[in-house]
SEDO-453330 format. One record per residue (C-alpha): z, y, x; residue in three letters; residue number from 1. Coordinates in pm, 1 decimal. Each point is the difference from the previous one (the first is absolute). Layout:
BEGIN
{{Z Y X} "Ala" NUM}
...
END
This chain:
BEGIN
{{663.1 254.5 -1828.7} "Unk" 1}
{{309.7 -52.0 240.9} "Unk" 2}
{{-0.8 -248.3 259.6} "Unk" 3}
{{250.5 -109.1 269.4} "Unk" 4}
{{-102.8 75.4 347.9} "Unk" 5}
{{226.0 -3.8 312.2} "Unk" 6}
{{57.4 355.4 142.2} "Unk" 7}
{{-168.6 -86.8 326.0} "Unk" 8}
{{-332.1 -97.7 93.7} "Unk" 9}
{{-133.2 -148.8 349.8} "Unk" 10}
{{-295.7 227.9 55.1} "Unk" 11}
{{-250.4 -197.5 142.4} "Unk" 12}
{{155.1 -278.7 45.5} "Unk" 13}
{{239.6 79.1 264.1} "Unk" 14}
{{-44.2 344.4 44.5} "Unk" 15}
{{56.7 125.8 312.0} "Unk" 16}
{{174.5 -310.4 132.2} "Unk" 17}
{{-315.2 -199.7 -9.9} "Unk" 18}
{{-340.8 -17.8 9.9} "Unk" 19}
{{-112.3 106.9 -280.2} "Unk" 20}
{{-139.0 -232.4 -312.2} "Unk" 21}
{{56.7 -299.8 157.0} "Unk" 22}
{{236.4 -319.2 -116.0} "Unk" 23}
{{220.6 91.6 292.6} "Unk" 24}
{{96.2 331.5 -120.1} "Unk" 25}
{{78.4 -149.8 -371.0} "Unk" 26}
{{243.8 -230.9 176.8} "Unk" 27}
{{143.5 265.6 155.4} "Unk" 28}
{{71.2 150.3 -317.6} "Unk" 29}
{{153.6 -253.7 -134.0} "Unk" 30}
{{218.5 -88.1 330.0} "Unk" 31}
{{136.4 329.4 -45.7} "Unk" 32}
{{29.5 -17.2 -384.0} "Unk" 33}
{{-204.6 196.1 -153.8} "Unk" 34}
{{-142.9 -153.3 -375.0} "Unk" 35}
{{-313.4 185.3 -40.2} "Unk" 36}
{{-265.4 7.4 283.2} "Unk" 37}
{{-404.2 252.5 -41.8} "Unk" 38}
{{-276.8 -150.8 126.6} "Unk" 39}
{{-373.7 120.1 -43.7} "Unk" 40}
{{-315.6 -221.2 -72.5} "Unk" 41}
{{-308.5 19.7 66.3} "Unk" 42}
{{-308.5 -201.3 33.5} "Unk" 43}
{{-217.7 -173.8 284.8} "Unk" 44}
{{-374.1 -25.8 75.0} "Unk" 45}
{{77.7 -305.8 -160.5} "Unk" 46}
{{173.7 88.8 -321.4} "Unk" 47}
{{265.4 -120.8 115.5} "Unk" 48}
{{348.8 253.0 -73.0} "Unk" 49}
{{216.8 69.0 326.4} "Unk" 50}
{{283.1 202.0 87.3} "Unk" 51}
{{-135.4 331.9 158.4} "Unk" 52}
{{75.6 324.5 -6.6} "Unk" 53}
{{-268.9 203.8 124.5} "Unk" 54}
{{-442.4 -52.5 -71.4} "Unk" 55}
{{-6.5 -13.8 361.3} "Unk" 56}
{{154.3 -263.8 261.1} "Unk" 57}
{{70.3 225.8 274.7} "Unk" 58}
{{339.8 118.4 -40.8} "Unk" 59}
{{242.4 -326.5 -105.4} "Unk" 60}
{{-266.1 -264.4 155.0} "Unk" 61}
{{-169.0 -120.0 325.5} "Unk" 62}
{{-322.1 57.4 -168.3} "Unk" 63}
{{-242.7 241.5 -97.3} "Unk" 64}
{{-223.8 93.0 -277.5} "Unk" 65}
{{13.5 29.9 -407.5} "Unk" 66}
{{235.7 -260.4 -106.9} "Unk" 67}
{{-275.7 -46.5 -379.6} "Unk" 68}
{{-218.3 -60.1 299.5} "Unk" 69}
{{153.9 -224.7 233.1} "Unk" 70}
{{28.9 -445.9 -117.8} "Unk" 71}
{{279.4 -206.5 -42.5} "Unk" 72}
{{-78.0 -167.8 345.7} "Unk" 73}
{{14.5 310.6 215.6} "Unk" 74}
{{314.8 180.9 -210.9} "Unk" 75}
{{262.3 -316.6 15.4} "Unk" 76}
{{-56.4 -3.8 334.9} "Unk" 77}
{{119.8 310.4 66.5} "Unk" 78}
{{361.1 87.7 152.7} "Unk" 79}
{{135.0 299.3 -239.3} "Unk" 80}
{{300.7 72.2 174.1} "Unk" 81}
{{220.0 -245.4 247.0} "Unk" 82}
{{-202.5 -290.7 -28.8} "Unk" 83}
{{-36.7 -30.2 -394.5} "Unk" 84}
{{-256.7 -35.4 -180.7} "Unk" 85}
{{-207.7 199.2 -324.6} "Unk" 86}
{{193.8 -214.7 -262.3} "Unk" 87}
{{-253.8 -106.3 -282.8} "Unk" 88}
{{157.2 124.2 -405.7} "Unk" 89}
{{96.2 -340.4 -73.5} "Unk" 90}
{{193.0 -45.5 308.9} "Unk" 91}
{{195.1 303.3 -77.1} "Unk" 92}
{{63.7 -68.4 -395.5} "Unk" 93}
{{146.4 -370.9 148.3} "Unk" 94}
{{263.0 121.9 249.6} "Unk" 95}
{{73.7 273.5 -249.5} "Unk" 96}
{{91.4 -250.5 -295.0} "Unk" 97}
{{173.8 -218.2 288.3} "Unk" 98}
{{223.8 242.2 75.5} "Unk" 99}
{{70.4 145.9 -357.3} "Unk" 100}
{{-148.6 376.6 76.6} "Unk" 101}
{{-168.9 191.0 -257.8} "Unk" 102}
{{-338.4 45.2 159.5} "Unk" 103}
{{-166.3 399.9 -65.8} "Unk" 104}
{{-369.2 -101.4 36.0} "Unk" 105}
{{-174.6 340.0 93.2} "Unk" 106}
{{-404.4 -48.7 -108.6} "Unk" 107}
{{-94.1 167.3 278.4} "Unk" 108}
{{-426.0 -25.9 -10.1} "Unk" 109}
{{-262.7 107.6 255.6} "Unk" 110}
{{-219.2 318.2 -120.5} "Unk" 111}
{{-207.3 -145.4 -276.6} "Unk" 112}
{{197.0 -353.9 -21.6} "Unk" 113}
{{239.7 161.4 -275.9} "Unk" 114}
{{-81.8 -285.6 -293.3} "Unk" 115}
{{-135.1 -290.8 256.6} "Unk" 116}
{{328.4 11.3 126.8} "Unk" 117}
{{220.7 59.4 -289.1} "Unk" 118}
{{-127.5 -316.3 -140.4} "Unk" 119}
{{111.3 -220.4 234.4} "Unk" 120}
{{271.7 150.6 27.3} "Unk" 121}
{{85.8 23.0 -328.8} "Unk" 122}
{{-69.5 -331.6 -117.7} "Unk" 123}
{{162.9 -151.4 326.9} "Unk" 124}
{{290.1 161.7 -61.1} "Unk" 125}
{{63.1 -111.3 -280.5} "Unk" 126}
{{-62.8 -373.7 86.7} "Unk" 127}
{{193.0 21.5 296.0} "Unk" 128}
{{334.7 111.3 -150.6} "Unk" 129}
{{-65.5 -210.2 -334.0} "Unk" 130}
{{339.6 -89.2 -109.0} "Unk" 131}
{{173.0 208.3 311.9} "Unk" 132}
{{382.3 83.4 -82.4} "Unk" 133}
{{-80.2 330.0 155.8} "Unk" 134}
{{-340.2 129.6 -109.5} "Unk" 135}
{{-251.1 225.5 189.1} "Unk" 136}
{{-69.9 375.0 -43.2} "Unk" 137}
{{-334.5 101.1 76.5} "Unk" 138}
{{-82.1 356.4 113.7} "Unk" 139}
{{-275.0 252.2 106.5} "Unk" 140}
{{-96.0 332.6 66.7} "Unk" 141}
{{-408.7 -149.0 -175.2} "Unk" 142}
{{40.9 44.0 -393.0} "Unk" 143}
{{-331.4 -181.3 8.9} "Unk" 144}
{{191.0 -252.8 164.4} "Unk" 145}
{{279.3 -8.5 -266.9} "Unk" 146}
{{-220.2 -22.7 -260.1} "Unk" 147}
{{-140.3 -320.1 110.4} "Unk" 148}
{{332.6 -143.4 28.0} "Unk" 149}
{{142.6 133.6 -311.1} "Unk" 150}
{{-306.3 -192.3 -234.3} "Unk" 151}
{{12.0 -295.6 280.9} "Unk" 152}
{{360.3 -60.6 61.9} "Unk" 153}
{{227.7 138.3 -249.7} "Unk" 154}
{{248.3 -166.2 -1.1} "Unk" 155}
{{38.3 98.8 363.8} "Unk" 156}
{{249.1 329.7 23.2} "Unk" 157}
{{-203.0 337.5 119.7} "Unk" 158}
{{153.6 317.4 184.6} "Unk" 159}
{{-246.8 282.0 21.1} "Unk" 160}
{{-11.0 185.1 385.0} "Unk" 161}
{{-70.3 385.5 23.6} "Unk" 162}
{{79.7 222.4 285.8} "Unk" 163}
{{101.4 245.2 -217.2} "Unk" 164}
{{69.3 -142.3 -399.1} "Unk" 165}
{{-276.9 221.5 -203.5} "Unk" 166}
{{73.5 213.7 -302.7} "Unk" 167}
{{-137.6 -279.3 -210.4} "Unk" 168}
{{174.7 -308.8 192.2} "Unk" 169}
{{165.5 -138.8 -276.1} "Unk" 170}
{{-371.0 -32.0 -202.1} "Unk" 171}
{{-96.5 -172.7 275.0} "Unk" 172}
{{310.7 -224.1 25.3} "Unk" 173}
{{-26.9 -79.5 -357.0} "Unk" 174}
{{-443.9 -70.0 20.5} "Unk" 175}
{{72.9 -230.4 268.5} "Unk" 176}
{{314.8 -161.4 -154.4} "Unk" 177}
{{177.2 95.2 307.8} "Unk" 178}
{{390.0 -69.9 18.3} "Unk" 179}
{{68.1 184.2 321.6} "Unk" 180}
{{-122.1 342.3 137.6} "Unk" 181}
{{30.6 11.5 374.1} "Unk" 182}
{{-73.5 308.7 202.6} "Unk" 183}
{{58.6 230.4 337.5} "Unk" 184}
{{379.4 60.5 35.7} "Unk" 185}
{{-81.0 367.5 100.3} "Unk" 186}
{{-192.2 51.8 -253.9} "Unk" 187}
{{210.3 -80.2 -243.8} "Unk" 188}
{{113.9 217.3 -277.1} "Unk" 189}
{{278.6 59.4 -221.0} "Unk" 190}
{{-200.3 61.2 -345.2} "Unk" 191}
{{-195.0 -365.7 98.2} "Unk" 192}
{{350.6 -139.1 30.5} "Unk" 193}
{{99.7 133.1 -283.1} "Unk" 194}
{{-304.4 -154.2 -213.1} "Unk" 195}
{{38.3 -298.6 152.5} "Unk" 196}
{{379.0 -45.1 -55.2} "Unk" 197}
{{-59.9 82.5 -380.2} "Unk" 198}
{{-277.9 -302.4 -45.6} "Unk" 199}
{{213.5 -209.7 194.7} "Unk" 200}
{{-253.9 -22.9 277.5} "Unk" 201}
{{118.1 -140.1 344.6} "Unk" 202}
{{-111.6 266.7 282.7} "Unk" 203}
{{-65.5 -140.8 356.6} "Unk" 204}
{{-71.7 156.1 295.2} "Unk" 205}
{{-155.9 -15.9 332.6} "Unk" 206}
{{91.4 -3.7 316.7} "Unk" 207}
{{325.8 96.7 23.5} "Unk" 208}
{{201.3 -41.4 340.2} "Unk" 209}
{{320.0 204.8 55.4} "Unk" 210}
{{299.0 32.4 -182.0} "Unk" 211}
{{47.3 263.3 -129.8} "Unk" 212}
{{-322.2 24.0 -175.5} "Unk" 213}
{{91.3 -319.0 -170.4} "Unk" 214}
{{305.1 94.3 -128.5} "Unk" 215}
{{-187.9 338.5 -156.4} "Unk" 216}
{{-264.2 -250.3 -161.9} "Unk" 217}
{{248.6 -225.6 -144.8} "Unk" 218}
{{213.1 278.9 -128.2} "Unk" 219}
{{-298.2 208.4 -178.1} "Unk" 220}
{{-61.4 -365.4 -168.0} "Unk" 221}
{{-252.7 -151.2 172.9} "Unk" 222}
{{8.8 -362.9 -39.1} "Unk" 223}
{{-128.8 -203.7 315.0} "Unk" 224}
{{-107.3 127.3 344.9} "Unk" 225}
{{-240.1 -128.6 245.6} "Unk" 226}
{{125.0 -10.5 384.8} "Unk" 227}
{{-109.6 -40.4 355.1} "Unk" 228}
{{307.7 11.0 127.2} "Unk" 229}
{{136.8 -341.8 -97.8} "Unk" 230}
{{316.9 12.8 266.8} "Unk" 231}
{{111.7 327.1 -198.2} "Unk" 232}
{{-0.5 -196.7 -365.0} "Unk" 233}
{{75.7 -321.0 109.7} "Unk" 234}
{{246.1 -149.4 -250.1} "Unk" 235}
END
């Protein structure tokens, strides 16, 4: 069940550094080195998948409004942060594979969009990085989600996203044919660790942006961390 995954990840995009989901903010990664940028997905009035954090428009946009409720026409023209734009999934997937980075694709589905949107994504994915020297890892917090792309995509690596891992995580890991769990870095414990280090399970977690906190995480085992704070980690 091991896999190879750099031991930083661009949350985001850019993190911090900027605006969030957007192409700039991948190139920014990659300016500064990092091989592994998070993005998260989810879809448009339109169907169509987009890189968006939030349901709602209000905090990384111009706009307003439920972003499963808002077309194509009105969200790409949009300013999310210093003049660029909502970048559309396929857009994203392209400069990632340009630039070599292993892409974490986040399924991240409006309330009640959990399978509509793990489709596409699912099956995009994997058409999108057909043949990639550096293939995708999709991710979500939406086992519904998972699901979809476990029977749709499978040959499309999974990490499974919990704040806090559950008692039963590893059932879950192993239902979903999950290779990565990925959780909250302070809520993180030793006797998950511990499990996950005896399956030979890579353990990733988010958002981690000082230091010294990294250093614990690395040294207790954990496997890749996902950052803000790009400048800190730059390589």
């Amino acid at each position: 069940m091991s896999i190879s995954l750099p031991r930083w990840i661009a949350h985001r995009g850019g993190g911090k550094l900027a605006p969030e989901n957007t192409l700039a903010g991948i190139r920014l990664a990659a300016s500064l080195s990092y091989r592994a940028v998070e993005f998260d997905v989810m879809l448009s009035a339109d169907g169509t998948p987009l890189l968006i954090h939030d349901e709602t428009l209000e905090r990384t946009t111009n706009g307003s409004g439920k972003v499963c409720e808002t077309s194509d026409a009105v969200l790409f023209a949009l300013d999310a942060g210093g003049g660029e734009r909502i970048p559309r999934f396929a857009e994203a997937a392209a400069l990632c594979r340009e630039l070599g980075l292993l892409a974490n694709v986040e399924i991240k589905p409006a309330s009640g969009h959990e399978v509509a949107t793990a489709e596409v994504v699912a099956r995009m994915t994997a058409d999108l990085w057909r043949g990639a020297e550096v293939p995708p890892l999709i991710s979500s917090f939406s086992l519904a989600a998972l699901e979809v792309a476990r029977d749709l995509a499978p040959e499309v690596r999974r990490g499974v996203l919990f704040e806090k891992p559950p008692a039963d995580w590893r059932t879950e890991l192993r239902r979903l044919r999950a290779v990565a769990l990925h959780c909250d870095a302070d809520l993180l414990d030793d006797v998950v660790l511990a499990e996950a280090r005896a399956h030979d399970i890579p353990v990733l977690c988010y958002t981690v942006n000082s230091e010294k906190q990294a250093k614990m995480l690395f040294a207790r085992g954990v496997s890749a961390l996902f950052t803000d704070r790009l400048d800190l980690f730059a390589h």
